[in-house]
C-alpha positions as CSV (number, residue, x, y, z in Angstrom):
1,X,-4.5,-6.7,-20.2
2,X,-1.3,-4.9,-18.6
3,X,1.7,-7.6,-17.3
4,X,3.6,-5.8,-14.9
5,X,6.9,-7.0,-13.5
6,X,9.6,-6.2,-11.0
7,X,10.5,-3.2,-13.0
8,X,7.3,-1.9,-14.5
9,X,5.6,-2.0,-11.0
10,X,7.6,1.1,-10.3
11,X,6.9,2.7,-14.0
12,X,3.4,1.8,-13.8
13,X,3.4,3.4,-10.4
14,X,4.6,6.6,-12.6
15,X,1.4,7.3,-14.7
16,X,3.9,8.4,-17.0
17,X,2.7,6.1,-20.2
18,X,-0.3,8.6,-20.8
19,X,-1.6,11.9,-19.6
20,X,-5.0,10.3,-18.8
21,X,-8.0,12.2,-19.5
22,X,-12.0,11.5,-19.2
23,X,-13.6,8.1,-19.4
24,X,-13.4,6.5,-23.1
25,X,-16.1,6.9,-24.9
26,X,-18.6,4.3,-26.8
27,X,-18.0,3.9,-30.3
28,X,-19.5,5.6,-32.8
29,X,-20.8,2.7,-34.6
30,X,-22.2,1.4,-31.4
31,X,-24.4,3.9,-30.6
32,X,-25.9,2.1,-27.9
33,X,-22.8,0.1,-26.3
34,X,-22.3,1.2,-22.9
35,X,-19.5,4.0,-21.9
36,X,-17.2,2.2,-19.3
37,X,-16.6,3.9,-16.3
38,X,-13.0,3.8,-16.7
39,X,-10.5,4.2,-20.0
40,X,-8.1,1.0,-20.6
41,X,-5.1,3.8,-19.5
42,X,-7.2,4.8,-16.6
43,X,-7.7,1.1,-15.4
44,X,-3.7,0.4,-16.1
45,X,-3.3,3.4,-13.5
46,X,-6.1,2.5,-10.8
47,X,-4.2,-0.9,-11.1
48,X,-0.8,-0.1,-10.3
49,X,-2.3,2.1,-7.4
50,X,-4.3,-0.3,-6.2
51,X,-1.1,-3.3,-5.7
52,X,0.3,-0.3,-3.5
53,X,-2.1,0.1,-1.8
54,X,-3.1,-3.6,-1.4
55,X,0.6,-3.8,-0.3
56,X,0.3,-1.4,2.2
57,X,-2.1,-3.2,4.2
58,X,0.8,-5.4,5.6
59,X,2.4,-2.3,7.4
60,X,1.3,-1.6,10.8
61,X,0.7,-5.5,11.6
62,X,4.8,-5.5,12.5
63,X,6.5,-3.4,14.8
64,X,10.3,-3.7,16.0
65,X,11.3,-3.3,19.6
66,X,14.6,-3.0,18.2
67,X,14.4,-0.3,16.1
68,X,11.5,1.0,16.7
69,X,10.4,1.4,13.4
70,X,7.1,0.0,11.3
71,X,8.5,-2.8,8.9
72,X,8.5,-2.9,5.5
73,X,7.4,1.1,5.2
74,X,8.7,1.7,1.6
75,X,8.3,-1.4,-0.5
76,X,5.3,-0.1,-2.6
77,X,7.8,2.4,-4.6
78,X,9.0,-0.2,-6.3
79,X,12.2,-2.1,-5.6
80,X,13.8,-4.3,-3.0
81,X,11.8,-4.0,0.8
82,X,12.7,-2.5,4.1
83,X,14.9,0.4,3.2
84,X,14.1,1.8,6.8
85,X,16.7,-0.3,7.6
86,X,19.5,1.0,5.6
87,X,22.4,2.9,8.7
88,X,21.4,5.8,6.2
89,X,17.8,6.5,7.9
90,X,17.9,6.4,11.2
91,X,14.6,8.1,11.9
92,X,13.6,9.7,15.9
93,X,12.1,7.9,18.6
94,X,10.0,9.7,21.1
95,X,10.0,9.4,24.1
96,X,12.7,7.4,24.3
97,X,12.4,4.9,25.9
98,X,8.8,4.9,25.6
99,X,6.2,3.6,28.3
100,X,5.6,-0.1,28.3
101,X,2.8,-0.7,30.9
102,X,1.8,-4.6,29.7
103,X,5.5,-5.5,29.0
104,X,4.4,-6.5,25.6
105,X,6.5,-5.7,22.5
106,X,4.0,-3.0,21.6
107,X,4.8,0.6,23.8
108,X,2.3,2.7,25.3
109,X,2.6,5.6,22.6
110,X,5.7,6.0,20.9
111,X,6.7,8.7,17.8
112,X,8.9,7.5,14.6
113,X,9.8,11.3,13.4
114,X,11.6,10.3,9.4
115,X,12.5,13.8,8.7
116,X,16.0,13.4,7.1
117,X,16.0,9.9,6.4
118,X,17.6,10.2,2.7
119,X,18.7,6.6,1.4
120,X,21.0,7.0,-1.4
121,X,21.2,3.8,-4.0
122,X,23.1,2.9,-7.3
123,X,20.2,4.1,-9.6
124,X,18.1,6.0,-6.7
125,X,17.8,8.3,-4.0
126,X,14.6,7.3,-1.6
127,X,13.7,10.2,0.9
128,X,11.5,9.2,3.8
129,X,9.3,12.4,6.0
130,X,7.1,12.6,8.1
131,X,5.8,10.7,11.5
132,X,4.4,7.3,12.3
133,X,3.1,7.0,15.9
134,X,2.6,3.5,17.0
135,X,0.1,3.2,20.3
136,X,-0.8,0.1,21.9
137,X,-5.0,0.1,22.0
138,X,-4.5,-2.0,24.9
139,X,-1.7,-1.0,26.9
140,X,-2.7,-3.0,30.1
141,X,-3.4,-6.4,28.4
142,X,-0.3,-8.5,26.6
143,X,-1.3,-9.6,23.1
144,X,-0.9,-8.4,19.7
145,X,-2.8,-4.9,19.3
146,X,-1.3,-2.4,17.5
147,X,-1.9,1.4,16.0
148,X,-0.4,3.1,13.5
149,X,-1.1,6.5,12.7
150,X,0.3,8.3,9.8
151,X,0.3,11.6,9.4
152,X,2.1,13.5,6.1
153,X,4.2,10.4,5.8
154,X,5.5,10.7,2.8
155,X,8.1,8.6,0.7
156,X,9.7,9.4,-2.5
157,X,12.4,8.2,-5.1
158,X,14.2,10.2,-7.2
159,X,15.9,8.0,-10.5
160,X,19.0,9.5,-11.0
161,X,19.8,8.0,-14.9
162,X,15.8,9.2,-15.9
163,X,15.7,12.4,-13.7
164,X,12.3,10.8,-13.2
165,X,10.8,11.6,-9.7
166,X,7.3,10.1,-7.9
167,X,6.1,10.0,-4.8
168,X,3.4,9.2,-2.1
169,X,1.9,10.9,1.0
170,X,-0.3,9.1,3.4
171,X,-2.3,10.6,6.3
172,X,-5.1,8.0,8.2
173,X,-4.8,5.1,10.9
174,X,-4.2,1.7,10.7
175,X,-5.8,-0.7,13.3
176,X,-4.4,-4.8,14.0
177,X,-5.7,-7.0,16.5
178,X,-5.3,-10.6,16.8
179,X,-3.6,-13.8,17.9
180,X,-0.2,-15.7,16.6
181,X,-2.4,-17.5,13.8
182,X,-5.1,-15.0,12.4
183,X,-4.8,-10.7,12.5
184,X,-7.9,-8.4,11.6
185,X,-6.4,-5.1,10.1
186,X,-8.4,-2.4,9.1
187,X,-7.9,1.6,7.6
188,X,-11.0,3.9,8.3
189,X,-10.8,6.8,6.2
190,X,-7.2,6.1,4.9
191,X,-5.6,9.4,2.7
192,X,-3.1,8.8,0.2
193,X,-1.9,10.9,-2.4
194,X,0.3,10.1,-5.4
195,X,2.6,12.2,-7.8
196,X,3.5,10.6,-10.9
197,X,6.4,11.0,-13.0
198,X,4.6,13.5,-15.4
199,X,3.6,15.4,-12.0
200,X,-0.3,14.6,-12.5
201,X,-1.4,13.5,-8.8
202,X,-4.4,11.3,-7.5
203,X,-5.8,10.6,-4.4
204,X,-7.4,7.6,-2.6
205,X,-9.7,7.8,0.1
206,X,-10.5,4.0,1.5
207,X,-12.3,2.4,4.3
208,X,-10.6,-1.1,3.7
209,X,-10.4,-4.2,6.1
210,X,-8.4,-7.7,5.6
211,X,-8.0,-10.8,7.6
212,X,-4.2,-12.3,7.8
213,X,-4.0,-16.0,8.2
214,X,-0.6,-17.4,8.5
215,X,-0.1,-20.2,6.5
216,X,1.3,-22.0,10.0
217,X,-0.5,-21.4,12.8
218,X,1.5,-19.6,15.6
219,X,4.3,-18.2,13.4
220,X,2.7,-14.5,13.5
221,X,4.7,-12.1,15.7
222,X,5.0,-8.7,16.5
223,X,8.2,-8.3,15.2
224,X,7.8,-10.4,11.9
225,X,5.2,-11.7,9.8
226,X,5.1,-15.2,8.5
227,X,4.1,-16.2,5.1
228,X,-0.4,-16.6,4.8
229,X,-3.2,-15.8,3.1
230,X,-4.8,-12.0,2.7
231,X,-8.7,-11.2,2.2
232,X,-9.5,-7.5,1.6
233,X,-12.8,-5.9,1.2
234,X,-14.1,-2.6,1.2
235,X,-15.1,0.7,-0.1
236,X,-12.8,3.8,-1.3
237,X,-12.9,6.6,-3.7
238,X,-10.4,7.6,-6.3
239,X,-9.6,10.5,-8.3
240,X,-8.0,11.6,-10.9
241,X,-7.6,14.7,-13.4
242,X,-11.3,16.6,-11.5
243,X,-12.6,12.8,-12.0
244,X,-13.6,10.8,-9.2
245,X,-14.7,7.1,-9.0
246,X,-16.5,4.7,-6.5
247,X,-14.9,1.8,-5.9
248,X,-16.1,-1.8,-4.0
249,X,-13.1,-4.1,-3.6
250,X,-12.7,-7.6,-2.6
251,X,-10.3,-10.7,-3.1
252,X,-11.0,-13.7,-4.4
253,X,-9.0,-15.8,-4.6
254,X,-7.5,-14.2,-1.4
255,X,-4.0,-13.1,-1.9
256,X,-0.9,-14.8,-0.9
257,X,1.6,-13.2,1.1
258,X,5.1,-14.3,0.5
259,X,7.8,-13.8,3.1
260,X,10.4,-14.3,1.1
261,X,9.5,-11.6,-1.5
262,X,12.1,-8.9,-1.9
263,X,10.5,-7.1,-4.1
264,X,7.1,-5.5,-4.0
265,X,4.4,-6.0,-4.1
266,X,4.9,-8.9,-1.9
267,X,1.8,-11.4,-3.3
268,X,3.0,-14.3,-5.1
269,X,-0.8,-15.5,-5.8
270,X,-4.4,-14.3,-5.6
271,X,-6.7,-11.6,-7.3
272,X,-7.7,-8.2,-6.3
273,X,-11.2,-7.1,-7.7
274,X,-12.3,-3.3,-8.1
275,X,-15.6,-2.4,-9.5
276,X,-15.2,1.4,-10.4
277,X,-18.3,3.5,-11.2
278,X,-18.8,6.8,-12.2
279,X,-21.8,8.6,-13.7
280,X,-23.9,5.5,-13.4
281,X,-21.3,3.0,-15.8
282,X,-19.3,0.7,-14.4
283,X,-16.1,-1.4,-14.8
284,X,-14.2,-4.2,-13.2
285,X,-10.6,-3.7,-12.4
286,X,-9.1,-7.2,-11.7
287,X,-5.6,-7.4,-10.5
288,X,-4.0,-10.9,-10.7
289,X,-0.7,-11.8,-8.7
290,X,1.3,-14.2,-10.3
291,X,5.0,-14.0,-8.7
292,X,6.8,-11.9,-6.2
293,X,6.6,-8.6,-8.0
294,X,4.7,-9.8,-10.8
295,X,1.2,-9.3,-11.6
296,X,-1.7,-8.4,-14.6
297,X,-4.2,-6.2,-15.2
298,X,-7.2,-6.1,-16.5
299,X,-10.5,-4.4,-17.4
300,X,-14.1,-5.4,-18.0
């Protein structure tokens, strides 16, 4: 079991530990044990991706009239959230101002261009690229519809004490729909791509769906999310170092969505589950939240 905090979400995120390799083998005095489909280092990895990605699915259920821009875009690199917001990125609109047919807080079809948006920190330098579009499905009906689409949005940091630099590129489309109690969310053929520390990559294609439930009914807008409840399920690949694994995922108990949290990822409660096979053996990734920022790993 791997207990990752605040700070070792981001080196987790890294894959530096280990250069991973293939799947550990059974032991030699076991002859007949079963190989599991993934190595204790490998499962340590799929973890840490995994919390991003779980993280991720918040994005895209928030949009600000204001600013324009997707909340909470960067969290998953580790660190304190919302550093769209820094005066330091102040990424393009276009057009501007958009179309707003229904009047809602969602536009007709609206570009967020990041090129340029460098955020210099004490201990990092985050750099934001690439485009979000947001596009109301329903732009002659007022409610609480909104796509995303990403396409080679990437964020990065850069540690400037370590020299250590990671990063992640995401390409796919994020669909919400729902009231001011309950949203349905869901990524259909969702790329992302991470570099690690050591400059190995992976990749994650998922076809993923949740259910948001604020914990107060009616607090959900379109320009913040309340505290609630979180159930994911669905189906993805991974890969890693020319291997590839299947991977069935669902929550139980659901997650718990904090608010409050400042750092990511923002679950407080709840457990991610992952059964990842490859080459006909399998094994069971569980990812347990225990405070903002804070959760376990483990394999079986």
């Amino acid at each position: 079991m791997q207990t990752i905090s605040r700070h070792a979400f981001t080196t987790a995120f890294l894959g530096a530990c280990v250069a991973l390799g293939v799947a550990a083998c059974s032991s030699a005095n076991s002859p007949t044990s079963p190989t599991p489909a993934l190595s204790q280092a490998q499962a340590d990895t799929l973890g840490a991706d995994l919390a991003n990605e779980a993280d991720a699915m918040v994005e895209g259920a928030t949009f600000s009239s204001t600013s324009g821009a997707v909340l909470n875009p960067a969290p998953t690199l580790g660190g304190s959230a919302n550093p769209t917001f820094s005066p330091q990125c102040q990424p393009t609109l276009s057009p501007l101002p958009p179309t707003n047919s229904d009047s809602d807080a969602v536009p007709d079809s609206v570009r967020i261009d990041f090129s340029g948006c460098v955020i210099s920190r004490p201990l990092a330098t985050i750099t934001l690229d690439g485009t979000v579009d947001i596009i109301d499905p329903t732009p002659d009906v007022t409610d609480h519809s909104v796509k995303t689409v990403y396409t080679n949005f990437s964020r990065s940091v850069q540690r400037l004490v370590s020299g250590r630099h990671w990063s992640l590129l995401e390409n796919g489309i994020r669909m919400v729909s729902g009231s001011s109690s309950e949203l349905q969310r869901s990524e259909t053929g969702f790329h992302t791509e991470f570099t690690y520390g050591d400059g190995s990559t992976a990749t994650h294609d998922r076809t993923w769906n949740s259910i948001f439930t604020a914990d107060q009914a009616g607090t959900i807008k379109v320009d913040s999310l309340p505290s609630g409840t979180v159930s994911i399920t669905g189906t993805s690949t991974w890969a890693r170092n020319q291997n590839s694994w299947n991977l069935s995922v669902t929550t139980q108990p659901n997650l718990h969505y904090n608010a409050d949290c400042t750092d990511a990822p923002r679950f407080d409660a709840g457990t991610l589950t992952a059964v990842a096979t490859r080459n006909g053996a399998s094994t069971t990734v569980t990812i347990q939240y225990t405070a903002c920022g804070q959760y376990t790993v483990t394999r079986s």
